[in-house]
C-alpha positions as CSV (number, residue, x, y, z in Angstrom):
1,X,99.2,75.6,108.2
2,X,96.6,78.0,107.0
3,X,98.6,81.1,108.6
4,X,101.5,79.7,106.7
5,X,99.8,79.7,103.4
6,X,98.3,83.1,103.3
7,X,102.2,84.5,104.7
8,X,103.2,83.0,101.5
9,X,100.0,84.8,99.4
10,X,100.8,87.9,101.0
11,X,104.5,87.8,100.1
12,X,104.2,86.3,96.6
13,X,101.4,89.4,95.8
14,X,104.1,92.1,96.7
15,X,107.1,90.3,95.2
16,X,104.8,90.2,91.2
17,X,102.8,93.8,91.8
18,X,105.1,96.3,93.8
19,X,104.8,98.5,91.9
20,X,108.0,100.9,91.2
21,X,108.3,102.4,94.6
22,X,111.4,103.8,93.8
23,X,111.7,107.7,93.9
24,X,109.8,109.7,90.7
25,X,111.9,112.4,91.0
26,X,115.1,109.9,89.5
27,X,115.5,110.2,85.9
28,X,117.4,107.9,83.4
29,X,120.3,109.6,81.7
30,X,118.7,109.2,78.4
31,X,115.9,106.8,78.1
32,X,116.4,105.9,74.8
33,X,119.7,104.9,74.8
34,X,119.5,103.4,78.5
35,X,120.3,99.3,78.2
36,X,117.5,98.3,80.7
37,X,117.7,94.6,79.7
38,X,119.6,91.8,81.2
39,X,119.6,88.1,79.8
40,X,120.8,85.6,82.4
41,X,122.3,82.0,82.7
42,X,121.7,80.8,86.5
43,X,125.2,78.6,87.1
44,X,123.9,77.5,90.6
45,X,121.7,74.5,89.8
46,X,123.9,73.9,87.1
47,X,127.4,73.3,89.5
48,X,126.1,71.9,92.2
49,X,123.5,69.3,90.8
50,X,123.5,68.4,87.7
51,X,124.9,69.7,84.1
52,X,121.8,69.0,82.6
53,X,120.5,71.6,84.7
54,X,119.6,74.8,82.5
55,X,117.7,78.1,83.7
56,X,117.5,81.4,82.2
57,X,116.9,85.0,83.5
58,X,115.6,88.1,82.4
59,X,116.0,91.3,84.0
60,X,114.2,94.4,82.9
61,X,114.7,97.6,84.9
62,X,111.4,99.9,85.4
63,X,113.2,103.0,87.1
64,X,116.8,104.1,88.2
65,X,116.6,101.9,91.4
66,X,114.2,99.1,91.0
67,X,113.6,96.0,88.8
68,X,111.7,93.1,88.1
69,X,113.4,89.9,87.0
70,X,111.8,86.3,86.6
71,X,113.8,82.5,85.9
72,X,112.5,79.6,84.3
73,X,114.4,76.2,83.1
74,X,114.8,72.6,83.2
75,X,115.8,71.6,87.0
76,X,117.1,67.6,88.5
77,X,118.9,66.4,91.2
78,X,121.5,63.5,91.6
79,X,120.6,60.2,90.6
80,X,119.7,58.5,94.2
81,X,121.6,54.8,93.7
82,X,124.5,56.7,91.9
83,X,127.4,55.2,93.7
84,X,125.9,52.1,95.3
85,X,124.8,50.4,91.3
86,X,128.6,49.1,90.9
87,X,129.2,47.8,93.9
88,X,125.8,46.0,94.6
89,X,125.3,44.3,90.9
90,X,122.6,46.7,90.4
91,X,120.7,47.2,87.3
92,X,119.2,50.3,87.5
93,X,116.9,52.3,85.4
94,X,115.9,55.8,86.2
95,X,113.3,58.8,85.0
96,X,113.8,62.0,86.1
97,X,112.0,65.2,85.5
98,X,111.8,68.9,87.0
99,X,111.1,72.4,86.6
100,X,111.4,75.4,88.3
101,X,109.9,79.0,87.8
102,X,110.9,82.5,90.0
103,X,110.3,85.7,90.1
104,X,111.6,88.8,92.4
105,X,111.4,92.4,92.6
106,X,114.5,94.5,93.6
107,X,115.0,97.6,95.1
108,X,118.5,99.1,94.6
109,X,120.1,101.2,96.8
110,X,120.4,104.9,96.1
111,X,123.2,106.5,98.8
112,X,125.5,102.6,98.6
113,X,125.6,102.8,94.6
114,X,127.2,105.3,92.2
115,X,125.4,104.1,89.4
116,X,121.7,103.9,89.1
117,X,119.6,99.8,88.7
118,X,121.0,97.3,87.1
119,X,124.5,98.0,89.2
120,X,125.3,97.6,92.9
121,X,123.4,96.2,96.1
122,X,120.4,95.8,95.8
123,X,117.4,94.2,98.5
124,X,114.6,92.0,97.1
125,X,111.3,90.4,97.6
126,X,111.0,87.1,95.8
127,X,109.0,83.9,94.8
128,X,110.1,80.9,93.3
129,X,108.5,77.6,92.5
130,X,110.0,73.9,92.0
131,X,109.0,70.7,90.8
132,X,111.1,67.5,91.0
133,X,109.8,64.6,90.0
134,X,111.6,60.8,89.4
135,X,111.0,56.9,89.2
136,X,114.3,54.1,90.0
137,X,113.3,50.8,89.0
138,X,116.1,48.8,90.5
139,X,116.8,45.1,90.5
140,X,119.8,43.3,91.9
141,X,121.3,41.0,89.8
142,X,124.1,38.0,91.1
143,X,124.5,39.0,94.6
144,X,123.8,36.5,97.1
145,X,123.8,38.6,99.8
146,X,120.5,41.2,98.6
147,X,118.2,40.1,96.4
148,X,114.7,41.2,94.4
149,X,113.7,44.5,93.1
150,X,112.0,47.8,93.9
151,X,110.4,50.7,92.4
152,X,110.4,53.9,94.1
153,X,108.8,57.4,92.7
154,X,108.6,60.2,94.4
155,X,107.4,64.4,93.0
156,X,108.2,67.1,94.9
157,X,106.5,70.5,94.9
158,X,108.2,73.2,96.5
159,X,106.7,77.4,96.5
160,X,108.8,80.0,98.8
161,X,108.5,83.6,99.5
162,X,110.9,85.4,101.1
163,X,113.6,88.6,101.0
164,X,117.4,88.4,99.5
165,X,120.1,90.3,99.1
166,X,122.5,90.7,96.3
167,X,125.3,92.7,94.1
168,X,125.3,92.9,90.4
169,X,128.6,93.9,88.9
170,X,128.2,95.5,85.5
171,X,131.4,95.4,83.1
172,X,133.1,95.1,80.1
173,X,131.5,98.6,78.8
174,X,128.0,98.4,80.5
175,X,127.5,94.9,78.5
176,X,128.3,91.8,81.0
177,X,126.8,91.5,84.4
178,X,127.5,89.2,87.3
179,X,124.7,88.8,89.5
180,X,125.6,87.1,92.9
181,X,122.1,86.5,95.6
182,X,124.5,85.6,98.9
183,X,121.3,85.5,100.9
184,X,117.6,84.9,100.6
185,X,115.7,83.5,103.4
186,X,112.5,81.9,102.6
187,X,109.0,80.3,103.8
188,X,108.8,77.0,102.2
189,X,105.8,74.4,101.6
190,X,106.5,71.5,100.8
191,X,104.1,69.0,98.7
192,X,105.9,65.5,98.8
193,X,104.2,62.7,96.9
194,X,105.9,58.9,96.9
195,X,105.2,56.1,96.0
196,X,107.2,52.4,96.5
197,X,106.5,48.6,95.0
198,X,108.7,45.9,95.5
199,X,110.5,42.7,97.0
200,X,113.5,42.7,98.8
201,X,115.6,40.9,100.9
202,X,118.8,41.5,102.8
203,X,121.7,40.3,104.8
204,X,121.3,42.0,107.9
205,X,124.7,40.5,108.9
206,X,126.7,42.0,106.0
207,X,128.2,44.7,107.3
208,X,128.8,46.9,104.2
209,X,125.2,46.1,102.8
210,X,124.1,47.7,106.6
211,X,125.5,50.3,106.0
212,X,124.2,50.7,102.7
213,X,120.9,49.9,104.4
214,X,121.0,53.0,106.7
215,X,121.1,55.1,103.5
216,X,118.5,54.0,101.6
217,X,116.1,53.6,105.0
218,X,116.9,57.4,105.5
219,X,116.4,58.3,101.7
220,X,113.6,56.1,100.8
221,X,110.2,56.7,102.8
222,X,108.9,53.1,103.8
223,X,112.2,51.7,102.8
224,X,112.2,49.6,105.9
225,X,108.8,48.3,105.5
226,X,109.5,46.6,102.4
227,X,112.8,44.8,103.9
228,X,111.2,43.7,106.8
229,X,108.1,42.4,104.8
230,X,109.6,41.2,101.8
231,X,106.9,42.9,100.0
232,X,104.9,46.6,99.9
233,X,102.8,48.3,97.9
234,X,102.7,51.9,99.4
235,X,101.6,55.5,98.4
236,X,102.0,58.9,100.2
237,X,101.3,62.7,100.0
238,X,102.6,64.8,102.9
239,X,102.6,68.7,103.1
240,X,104.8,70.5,105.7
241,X,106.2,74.0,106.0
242,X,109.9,75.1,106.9
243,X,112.6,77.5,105.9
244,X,114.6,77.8,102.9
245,X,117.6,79.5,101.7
246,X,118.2,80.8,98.6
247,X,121.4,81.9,96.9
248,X,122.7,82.3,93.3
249,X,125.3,83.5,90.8
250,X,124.2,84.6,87.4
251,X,126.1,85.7,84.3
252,X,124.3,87.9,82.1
253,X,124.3,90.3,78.7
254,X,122.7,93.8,79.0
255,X,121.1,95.5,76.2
């Protein structure tokens, strides 16, 4: 765990202070008139999880091949009951919060591209921080087969470091940029924190509500405790590391 955490020091420290490494010798064409600026709207979060999901991207180049760009915005995932409320007579009320913060360095290739940073392949070393957090209070309302309720909370705290590599297409006269990260292996920690109060009872024979069962078991730590009991008052932290993968597509406006 503690070899772990200073890998992700280490790789954080050179993804915020490398320095321009890129050659000395390169020269802008004119550095007046050079647009070294990208603003950036990151449609990844956004498609896949939720359309409430907004983060924002800056890109500033610091030399003909190299430049330092950093993310921030709002972040959520799916609601967790969404799709088992109707069908259960479930009333269900639900908070959900997150963030997420990222910064990466990137080196752009000299021989591959014709044009000098912010255009072509490009290699980077990167750091990124998230922070989900949520609360369901669910009860079950005229359903003979499950009844009681629950509350279930749960904040998630994730930091990776790693390497990606991506290609930014500049167009429409130098001014909009496509940024697309196809791959970006990470360390991950992971800081899970959950919490779960409630009384519940189920069928065991019903064969839909079993099945139902099985997800929530799966989804919800302790989750089977509670059933089995009838009623739980629990509270968790657990920290692990594994491997993430990061990818992305960005539009963009250079100036």
């Amino acid at each position: 765990m503690k070899k772990g955490a200073c890998l992700l020091i280490i790789v954080c420290f050179f993804a915020f202070v490398a320095p321009a490494s890129a050659q000395k010798d390169d020269a802008f064409p004119d550095t007046a008139k050079y647009r070294k600026n990208i603003i950036k709207w990151n449609l990844t979060p956004f498609i896949l999880w939720s359309k409430r999901n907004i983060n924002i991207g800056f890109e500033r180049v610091l030399s003909p091949y190299g430049s330092f760009s950093v993310n921030a915005g709002y972040f959520e995932l799916p609601a967790l009951f969404e799709g088992v409320v109707d069908s259960l007579n479930i009333q269900s009320a639900n908070k959900k919060f997150g963030l997420s913060v990222s910064g990466d360095y990137r080196f752009y290739f000299r021989k591959r591209n014709r044009k000098m940073a912010p255009d072509g392949l490009y290699w980077g070393i990167f750091g990124s921080y998230y922070n989900y957090r949520f609360e369901n209070d669910v009860t079950v309302i005229d359903s003979p087969a499950i009844q009681g309720s629950l509350r279930f909370g749960a904040q998630v705290n994730i930091l990776n470091a790693g390497v990606e590599v991506g290609y930014q297409f500049v167009l429409w006269k130098d001014r909009m940029t496509i940024d697309v990260i196809f791959m970006g292996p990470s360390l991950s920690m992971y800081a899970k924190q959950f919490s779960l109060d409630g009384n519940l009872q189920i069928d065991e024979e019903d064969e839909y509500l079993q099945a139902v069962y099985d997800v929530l078991s799966a989804a919800i730590p302790g989750f089977d405790n509670l059933v089995n009991e009838g009623e739980l008052t629990t509270r968790g932290v657990n920290v692990s590391l594994g491997f993430g993968m990061r990818y992305m597509i960005q539009l963009g406006f250079r100036f």
